[in-house]
C-alpha positions as CSV (number, residue, x, y, z in Angstrom):
1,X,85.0,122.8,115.0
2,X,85.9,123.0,118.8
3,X,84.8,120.6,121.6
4,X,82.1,122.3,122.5
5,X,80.3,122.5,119.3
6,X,81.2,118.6,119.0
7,X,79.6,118.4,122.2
8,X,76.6,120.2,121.6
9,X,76.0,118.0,118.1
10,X,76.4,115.3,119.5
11,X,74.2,116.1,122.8
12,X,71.3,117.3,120.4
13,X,71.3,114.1,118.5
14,X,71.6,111.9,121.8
15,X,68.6,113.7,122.6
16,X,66.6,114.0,119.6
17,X,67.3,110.9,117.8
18,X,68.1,108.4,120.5
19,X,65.8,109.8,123.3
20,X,68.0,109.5,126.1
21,X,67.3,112.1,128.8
22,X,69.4,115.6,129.0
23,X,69.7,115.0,132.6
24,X,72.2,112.1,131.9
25,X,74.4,113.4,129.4
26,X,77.7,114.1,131.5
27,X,81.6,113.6,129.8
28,X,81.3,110.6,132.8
29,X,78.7,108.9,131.9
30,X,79.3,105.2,130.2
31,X,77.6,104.8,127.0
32,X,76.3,101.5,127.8
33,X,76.0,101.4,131.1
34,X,74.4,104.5,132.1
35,X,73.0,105.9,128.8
36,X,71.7,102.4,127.2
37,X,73.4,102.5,124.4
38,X,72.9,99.4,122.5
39,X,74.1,97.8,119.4
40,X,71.0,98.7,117.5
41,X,71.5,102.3,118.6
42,X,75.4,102.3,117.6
43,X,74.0,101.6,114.0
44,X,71.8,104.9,114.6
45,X,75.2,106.7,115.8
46,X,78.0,105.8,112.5
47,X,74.8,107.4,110.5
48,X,74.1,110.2,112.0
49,X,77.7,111.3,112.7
50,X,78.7,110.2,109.2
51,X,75.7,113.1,108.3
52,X,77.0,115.8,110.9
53,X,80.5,115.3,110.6
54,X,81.3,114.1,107.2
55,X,83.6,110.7,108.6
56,X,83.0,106.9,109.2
57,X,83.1,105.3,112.2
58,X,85.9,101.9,112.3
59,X,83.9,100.1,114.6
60,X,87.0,98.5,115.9
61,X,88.0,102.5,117.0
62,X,84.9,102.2,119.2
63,X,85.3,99.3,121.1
64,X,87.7,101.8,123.1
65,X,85.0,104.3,123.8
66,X,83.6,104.2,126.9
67,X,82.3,107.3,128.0
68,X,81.0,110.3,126.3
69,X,83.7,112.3,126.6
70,X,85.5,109.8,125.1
71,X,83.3,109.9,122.6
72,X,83.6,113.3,122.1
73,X,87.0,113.3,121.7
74,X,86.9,110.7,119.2
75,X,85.1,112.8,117.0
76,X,87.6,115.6,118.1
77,X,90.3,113.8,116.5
78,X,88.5,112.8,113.5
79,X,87.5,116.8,112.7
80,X,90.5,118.1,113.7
């Protein structure tokens, strides 16, 4: 799987499941701080990408994810 299909999963879902507007999903943008992502929503997240890419999130792998593209490349690495 290449980084744009990541991105694109993970876009859809952002979308779909957490309801954060298409308009603010850029590889900038915090996932905190301008998305909203809470810790309620990160509970949402290790689910959903445990169901569309087959691995589990460490939580202590996420505390250095900031942005999405970080993010992105975190799950990169993970599908190889």
């Amino acid at each position: 799987m290449n980084i744009d299909e990541i991105k694109e999963k993970v876009n859809r879902f952002l979308i779909d499941d957490l309801e954060i507007e298409e308009d603010s999903l850029s590889d900038g943008a915090a996932l905190k701080d301008d998305l909203g992502i809470d810790s309620l929503d990160f509970v949402d997240i290790v689910v959903i990408v445990e169901k569309n890419f087959g691995f589990k999130i460490k939580p202590e792998e996420m505390s250095n994810i900031i942005t999405l593209q970080d993010f992105y490349n975190y799950i990169a690495s993970k599908v190889g």
